[in-house]
C-alpha positions as semicolon CSV with decimal commas, in nm:
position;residue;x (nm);y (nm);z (nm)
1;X;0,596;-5,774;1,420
2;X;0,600;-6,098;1,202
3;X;0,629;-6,344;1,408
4;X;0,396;-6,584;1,258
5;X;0,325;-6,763;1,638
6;X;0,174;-6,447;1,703
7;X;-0,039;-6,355;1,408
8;X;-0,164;-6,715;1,435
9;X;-0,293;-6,626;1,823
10;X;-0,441;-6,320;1,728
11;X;-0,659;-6,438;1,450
12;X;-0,726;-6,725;1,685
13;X;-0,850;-6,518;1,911
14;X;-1,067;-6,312;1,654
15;X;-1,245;-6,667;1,549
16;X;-1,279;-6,789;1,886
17;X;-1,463;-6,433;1,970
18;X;-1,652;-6,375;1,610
19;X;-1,916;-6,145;1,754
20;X;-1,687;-5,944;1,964
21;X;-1,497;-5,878;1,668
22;X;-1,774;-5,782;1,454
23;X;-1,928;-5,561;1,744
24;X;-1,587;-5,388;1,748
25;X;-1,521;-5,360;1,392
26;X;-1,855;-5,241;1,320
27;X;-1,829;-4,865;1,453
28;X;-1,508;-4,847;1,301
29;X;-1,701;-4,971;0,946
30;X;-1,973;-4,755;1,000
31;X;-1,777;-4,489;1,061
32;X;-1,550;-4,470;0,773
33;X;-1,853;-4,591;0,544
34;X;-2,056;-4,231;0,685
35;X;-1,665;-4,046;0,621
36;X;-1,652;-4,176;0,268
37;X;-1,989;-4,106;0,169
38;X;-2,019;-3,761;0,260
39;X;-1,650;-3,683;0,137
40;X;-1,813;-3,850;-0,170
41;X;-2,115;-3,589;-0,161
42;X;-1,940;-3,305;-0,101
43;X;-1,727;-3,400;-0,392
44;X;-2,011;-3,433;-0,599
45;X;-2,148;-3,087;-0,504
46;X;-1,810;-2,932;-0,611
47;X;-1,830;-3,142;-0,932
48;X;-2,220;-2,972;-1,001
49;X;-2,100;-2,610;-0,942
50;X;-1,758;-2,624;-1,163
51;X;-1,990;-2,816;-1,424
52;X;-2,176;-2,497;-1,360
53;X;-1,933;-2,234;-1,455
54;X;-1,772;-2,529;-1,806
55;X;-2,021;-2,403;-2,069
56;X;-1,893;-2,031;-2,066
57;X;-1,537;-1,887;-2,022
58;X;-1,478;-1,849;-1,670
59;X;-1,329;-1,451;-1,694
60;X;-1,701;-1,335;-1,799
61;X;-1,869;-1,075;-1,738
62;X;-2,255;-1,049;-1,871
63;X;-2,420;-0,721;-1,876
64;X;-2,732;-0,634;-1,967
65;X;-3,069;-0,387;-1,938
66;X;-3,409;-0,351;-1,789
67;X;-3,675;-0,140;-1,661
68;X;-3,559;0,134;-1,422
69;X;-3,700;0,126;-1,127
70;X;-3,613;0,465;-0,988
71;X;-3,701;0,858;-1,106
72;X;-3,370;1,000;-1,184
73;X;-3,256;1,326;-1,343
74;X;-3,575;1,402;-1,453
75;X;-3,676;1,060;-1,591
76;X;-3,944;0,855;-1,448
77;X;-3,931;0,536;-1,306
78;X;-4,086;0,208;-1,467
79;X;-3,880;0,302;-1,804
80;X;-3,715;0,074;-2,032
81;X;-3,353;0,134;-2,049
82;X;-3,198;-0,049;-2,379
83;X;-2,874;-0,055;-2,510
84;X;-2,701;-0,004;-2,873
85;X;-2,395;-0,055;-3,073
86;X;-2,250;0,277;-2,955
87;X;-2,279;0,162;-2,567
88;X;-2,160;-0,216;-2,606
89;X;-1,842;-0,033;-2,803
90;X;-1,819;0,239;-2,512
91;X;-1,807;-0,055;-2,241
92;X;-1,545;-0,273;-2,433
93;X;-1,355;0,069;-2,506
94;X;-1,396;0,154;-2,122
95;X;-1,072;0,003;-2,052
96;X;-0,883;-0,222;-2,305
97;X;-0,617;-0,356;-2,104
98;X;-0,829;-0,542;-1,864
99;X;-1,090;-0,653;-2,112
100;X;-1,066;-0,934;-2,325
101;X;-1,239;-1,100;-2,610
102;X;-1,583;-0,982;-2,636
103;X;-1,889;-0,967;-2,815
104;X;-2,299;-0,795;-2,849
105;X;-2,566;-1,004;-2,889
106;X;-2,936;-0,960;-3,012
107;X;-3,143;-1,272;-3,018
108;X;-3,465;-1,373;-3,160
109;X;-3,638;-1,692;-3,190
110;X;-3,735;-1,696;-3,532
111;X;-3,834;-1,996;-3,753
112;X;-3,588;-2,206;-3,950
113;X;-3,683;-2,419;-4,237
114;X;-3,496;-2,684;-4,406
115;X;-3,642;-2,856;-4,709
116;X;-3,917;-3,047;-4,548
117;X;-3,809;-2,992;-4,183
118;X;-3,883;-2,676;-3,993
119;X;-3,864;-2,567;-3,623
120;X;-3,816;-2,251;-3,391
121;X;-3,474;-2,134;-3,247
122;X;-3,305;-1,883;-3,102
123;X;-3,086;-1,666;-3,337
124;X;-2,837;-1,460;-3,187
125;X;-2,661;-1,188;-3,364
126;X;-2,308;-1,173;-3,258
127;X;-1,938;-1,134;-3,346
128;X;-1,604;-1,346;-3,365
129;X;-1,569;-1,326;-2,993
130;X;-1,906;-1,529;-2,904
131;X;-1,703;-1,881;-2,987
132;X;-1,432;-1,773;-2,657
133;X;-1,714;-1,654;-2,467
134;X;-1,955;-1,990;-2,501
135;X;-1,646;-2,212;-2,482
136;X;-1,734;-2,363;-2,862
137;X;-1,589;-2,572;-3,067
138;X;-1,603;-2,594;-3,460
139;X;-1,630;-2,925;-3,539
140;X;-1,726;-2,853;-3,932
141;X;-1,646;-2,545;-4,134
142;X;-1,574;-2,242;-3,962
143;X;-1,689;-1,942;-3,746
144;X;-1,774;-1,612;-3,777
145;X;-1,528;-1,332;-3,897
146;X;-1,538;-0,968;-3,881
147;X;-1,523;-0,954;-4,236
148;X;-1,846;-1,152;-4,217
149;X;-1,979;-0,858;-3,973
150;X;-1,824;-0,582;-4,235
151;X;-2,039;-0,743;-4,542
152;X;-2,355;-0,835;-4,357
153;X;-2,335;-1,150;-4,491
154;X;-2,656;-1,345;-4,493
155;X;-2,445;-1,664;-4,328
156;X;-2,522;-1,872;-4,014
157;X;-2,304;-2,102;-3,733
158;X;-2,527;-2,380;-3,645
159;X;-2,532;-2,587;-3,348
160;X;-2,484;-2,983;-3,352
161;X;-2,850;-2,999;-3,250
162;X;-3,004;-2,817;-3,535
163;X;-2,794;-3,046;-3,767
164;X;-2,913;-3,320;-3,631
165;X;-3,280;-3,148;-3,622
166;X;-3,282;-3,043;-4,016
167;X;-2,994;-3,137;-4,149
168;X;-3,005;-3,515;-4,132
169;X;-2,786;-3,636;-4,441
170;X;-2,453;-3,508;-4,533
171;X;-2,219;-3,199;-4,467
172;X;-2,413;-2,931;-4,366
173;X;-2,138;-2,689;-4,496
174;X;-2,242;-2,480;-4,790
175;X;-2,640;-2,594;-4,753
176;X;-2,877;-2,282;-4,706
177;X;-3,134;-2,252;-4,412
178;X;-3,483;-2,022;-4,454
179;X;-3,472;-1,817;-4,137
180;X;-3,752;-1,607;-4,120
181;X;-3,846;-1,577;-4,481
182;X;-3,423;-1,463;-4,547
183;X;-3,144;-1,748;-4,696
184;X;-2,884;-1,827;-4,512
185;X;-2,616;-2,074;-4,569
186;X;-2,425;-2,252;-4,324
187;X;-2,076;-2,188;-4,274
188;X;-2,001;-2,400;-3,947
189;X;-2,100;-2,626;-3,681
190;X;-2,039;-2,602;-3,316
191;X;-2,076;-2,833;-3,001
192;X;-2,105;-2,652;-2,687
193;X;-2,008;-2,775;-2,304
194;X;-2,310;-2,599;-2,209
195;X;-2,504;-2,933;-2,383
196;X;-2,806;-2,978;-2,586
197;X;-2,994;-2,650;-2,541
198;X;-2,658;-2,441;-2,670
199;X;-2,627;-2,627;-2,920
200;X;-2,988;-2,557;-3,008
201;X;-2,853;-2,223;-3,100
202;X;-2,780;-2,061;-3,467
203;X;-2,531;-1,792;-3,469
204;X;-2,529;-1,479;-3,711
205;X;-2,337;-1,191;-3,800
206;X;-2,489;-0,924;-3,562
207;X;-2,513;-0,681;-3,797
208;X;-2,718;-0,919;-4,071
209;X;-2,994;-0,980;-3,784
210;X;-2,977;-0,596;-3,658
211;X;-3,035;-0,539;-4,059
212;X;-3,315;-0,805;-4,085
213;X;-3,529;-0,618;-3,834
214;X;-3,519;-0,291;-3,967
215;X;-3,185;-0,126;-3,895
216;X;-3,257;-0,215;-3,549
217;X;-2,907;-0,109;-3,322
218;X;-3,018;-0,304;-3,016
219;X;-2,796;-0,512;-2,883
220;X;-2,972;-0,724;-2,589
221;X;-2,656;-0,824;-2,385
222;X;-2,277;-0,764;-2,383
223;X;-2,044;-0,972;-2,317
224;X;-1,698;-0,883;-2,208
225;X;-1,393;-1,106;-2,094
226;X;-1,132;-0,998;-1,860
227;X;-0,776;-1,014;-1,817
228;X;-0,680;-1,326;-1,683
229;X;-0,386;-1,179;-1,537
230;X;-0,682;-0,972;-1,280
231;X;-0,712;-1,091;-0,924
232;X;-1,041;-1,220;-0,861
233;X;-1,051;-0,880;-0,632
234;X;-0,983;-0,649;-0,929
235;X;-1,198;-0,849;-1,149
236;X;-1,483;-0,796;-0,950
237;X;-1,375;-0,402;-0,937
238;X;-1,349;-0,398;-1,321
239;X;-1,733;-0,563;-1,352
240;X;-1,845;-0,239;-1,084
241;X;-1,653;0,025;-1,315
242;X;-1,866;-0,066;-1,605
243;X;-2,207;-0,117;-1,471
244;X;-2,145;0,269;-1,321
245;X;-2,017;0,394;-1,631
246;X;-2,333;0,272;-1,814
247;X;-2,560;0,372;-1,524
248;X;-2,389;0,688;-1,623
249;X;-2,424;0,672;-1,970
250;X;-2,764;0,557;-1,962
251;X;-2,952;0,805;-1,695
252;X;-3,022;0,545;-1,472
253;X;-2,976;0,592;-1,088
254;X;-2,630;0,450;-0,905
255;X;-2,898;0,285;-0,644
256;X;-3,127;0,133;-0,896
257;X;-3,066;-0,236;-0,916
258;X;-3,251;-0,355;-1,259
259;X;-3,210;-0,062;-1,464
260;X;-2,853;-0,232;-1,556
261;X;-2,764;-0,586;-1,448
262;X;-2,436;-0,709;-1,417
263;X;-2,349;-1,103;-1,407
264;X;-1,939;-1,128;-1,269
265;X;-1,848;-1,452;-1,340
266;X;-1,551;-1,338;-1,074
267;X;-1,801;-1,279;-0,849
268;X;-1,981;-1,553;-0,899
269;X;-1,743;-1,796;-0,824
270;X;-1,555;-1,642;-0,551
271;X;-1,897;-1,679;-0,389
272;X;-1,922;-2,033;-0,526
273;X;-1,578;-2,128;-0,380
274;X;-1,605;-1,974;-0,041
275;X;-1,946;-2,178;0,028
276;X;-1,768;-2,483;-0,152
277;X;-1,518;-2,450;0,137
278;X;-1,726;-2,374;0,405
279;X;-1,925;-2,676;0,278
280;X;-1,634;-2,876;0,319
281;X;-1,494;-2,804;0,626
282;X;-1,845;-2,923;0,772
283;X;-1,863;-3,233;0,561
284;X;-1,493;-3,287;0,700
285;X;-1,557;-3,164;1,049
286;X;-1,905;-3,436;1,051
287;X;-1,643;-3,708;0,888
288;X;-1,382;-3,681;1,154
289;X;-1,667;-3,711;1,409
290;X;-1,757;-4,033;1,285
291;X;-1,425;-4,122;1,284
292;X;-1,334;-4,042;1,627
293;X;-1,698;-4,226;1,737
294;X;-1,525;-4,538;1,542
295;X;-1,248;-4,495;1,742
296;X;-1,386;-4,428;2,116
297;X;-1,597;-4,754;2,013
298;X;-1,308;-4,996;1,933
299;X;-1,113;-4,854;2,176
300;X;-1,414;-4,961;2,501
301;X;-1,409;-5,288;2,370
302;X;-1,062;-5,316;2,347
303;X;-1,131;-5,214;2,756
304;X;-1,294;-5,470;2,757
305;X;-1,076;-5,720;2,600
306;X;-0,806;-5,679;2,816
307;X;-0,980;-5,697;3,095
308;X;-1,183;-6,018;2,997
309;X;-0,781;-6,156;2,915
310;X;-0,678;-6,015;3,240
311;X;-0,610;-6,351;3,370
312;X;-0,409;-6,481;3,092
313;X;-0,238;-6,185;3,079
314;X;-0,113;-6,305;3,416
315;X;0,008;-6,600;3,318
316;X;0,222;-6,504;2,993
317;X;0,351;-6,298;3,295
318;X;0,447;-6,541;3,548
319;X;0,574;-6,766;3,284
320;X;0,831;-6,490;3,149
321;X;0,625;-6,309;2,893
322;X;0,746;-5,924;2,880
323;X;0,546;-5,637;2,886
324;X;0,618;-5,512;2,576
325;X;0,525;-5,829;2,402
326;X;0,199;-5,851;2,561
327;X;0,149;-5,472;2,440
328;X;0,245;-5,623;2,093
329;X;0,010;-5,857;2,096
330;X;-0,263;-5,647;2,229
331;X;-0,237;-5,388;1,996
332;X;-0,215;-5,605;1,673
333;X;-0,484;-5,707;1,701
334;X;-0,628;-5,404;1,777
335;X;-0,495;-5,299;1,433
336;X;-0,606;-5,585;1,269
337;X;-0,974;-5,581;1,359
338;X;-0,955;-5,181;1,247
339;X;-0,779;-5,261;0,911
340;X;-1,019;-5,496;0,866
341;X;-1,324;-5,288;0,943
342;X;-1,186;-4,997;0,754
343;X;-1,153;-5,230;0,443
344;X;-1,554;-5,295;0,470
345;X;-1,650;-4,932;0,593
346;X;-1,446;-4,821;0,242
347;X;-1,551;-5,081;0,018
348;X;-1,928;-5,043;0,080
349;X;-1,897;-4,682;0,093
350;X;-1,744;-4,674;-0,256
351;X;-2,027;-4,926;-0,407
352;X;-2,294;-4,662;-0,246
353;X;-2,133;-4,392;-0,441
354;X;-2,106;-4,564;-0,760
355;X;-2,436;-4,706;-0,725
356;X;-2,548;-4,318;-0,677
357;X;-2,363;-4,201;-0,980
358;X;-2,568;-3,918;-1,127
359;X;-2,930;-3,996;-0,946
360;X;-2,890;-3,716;-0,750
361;X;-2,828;-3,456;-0,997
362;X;-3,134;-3,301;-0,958
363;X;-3,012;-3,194;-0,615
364;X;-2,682;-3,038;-0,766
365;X;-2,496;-3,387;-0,685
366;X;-2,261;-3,474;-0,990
367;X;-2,085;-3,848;-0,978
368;X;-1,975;-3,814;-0,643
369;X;-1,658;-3,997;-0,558
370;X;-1,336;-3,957;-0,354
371;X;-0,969;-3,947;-0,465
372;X;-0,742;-4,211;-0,310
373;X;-0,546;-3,975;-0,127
374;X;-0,844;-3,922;0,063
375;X;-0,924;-4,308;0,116
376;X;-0,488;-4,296;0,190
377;X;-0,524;-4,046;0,464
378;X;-0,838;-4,190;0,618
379;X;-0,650;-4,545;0,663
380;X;-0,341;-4,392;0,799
381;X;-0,554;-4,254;1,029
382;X;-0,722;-4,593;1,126
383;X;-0,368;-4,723;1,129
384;X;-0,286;-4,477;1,411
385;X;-0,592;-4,462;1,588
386;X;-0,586;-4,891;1,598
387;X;-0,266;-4,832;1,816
388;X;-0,385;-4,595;2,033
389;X;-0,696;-4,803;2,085
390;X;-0,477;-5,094;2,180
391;X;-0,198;-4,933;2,301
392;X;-0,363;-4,754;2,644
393;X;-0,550;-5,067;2,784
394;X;-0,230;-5,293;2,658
395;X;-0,021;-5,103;2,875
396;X;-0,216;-5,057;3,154
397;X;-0,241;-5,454;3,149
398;X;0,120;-5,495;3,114
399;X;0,212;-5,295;3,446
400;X;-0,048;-5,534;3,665
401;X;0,144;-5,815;3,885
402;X;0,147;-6,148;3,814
403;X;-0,027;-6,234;4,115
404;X;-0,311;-5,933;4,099
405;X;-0,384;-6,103;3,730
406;X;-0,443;-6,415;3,855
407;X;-0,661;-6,345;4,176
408;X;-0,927;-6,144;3,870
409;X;-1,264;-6,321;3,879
């Protein structure tokens, strides 16, 4: 294996045959370029849909109303169904051990004023729990408590975009904000994964904003964690159990589809996950056909090889050379032309996915890339299929006489 007389043959025999070598190389190149880029793609996919499902805890479940569609026990279709306090407490009461932080909201977009600088946001009534639910985090002051919801307090959770919106000097802490003709000082400031819009967002007590518009008891959406210890199968149960209970509740048919929605983030993502595989299985299934195309191609010009060497190959063998030296020899440098080409096929599929980055976001492609075990596995697999593409025409050379060698034209 290192016997340096016969690495020097075989890369004299590469630059005595340059465009051989490049012919053969370059399926194997092309190839493992086409592998790593769609690897690279499909990676980026997975990276656009778990980006996806970042900017809110993943055990969510969203639940909210709208017009019923269907008559039903007397009430007529086209109605608006709404929902209050009492049924946002009946759902999270429905069954406490599988549900998990939770909390209303009502929103309006109201305008916000700031000495000089003014502009409209959404304001969403809420409770403690909204901070788990919107995966936030306080990076000044604090967040709501319930002793905030018990006093109505007239106090507000701003998001790092409206700081940098109105309040453009200083702590924000303690400074009040005109929402809608009301005061309201700021208690804390949150970033959100969910980026800029979220953070566009001012949080209040819900019971202040429910106060503000007339005693209102509306509550727009619930939202209710589960258990994390649920299976992805019970989760999905639990999120069925409560839109029927509130169909229930609410008069609204078991067959009528908008008169309560239900967003399972369980759901949701086993859905996700199940085309994610799919997904890859084809990217894979296309990559290994590449692959194998690299291989059939190096492997008909190594044919080829031999048989163009045929002669010499009867020499080494009338001069003593043994067969299994000449299938050494052979098949190093079929692995060295496909180690070779695999180096280029990787490198310049790398580049093209860096180069990429996040261009193709707007298709749901985020940085696409590959791990190194993948780039591992692919080269162990050039590794093995270099022998085999050298090892079946090397040994079919090594079993031909001397004398049959020497007669080839």
């Amino acid at each position: 294996m290192f016997d340096l007389d016969r690495w020097q043959e075989i890369f004299s025999s590469i630059r005595s045959n340059v465009l051989r070598t490049v012919l053969s190389g370059f399926t194997v190149a092309l190839g493992l370029f086409i592998f790593i880029v769609l690897f690279g793609i499909g990676k980026g996919l997975q990276n656009a849909f778990s980006e996806g499902f970042a900017g809110d805890a993943k055990n969510l479940i969203i639940i909210s109303t709208g017009k019923a569609t269907l008559a039903y026990k007397g009430l007529q279709s086209d109605r608006n169904v709404t929902m209050n306090n009492a049924d946002y407490d009946f759902l999270v009461n429905a069954d406490k051990k599988k549900a998990g932080p939770s909390s209303p909201r009502y929103s309006a977009n109201l305008m916000v004023k700031y000495g000089k600088e003014s502009g409209l946001y959404q304001i969403n009534g809420a409770e403690p729990g909204e901070q788990v639910i919107e995966n936030r985090k306080v990076i000044d002051g604090r967040y709501l408590t319930s002793m905030d919801l018990t006093r109505k307090l007239n106090v507000a959770v701003i998001g790092r975009m409206v700081q940098r919106d109105l309040i453009k000097n200083g702590s924000p802490i303690g400074k009040e904000l005109d929402i809608n003709g009301t005061m309201y000082k700021v208690i804390g400031v949150f970033s959100d994964d969910g980026g800029d819009r979220d953070e566009r967002h001012i949080t209040v007590p819900i019971t202040t904003l429910q106060q503000m518009k007339k005693g209102s008891d509306t509550v727009n959406i619930a939202y209710i964690t589960y258990n994390d210890k649920l299976t992805p199968d019970q989760a999905i149960k639990y999120g069925d159990e409560l839109q029927d209970k509130l169909k229930s509740r609410k008069n609204v048919s078991p067959d009528d589809e908008n008169g309560v929605r239900v967003w399972n983030n369980a759901k949701n993502m086993n859905d996700t996950f199940t085309f994610m595989a799919v997904l890859t299985a084809i990217v894979g299934f296309i990559g290994l056909g590449t692959l194998l195309a690299g291989i059939i191609g190096i492997s008909n010009i190594m044919v080829y090889i031999v048989k163009e060497r045929t002669k010499e190959i009867g020499v080494r063998k009338a001069i003593g050379a043994k067969p299994r030296g000449i299938v050494a020899l052979i098949v190093q440098e079929s692995v060295v032309i496909t180690v070779i080409s695999g180096f280029v096929g990787v490198g310049v599929g790398i580049l093209t996915l860096n180069l990429l980055g996040d261009s193709l976001e707007e298709f749901f492609i985020k940085n696409p890339g590959v791990g190194w075990g993948t780039v591992f596995m692919a080269f162990i697999a050039l590794i093995f299929s270099g022998l085999i593409a050298g090892f079946v025409p090397a040994y079919r050379a090594s079993r031909i006489k001397p004398i049959e060698a020497l007669r080839t034209e």
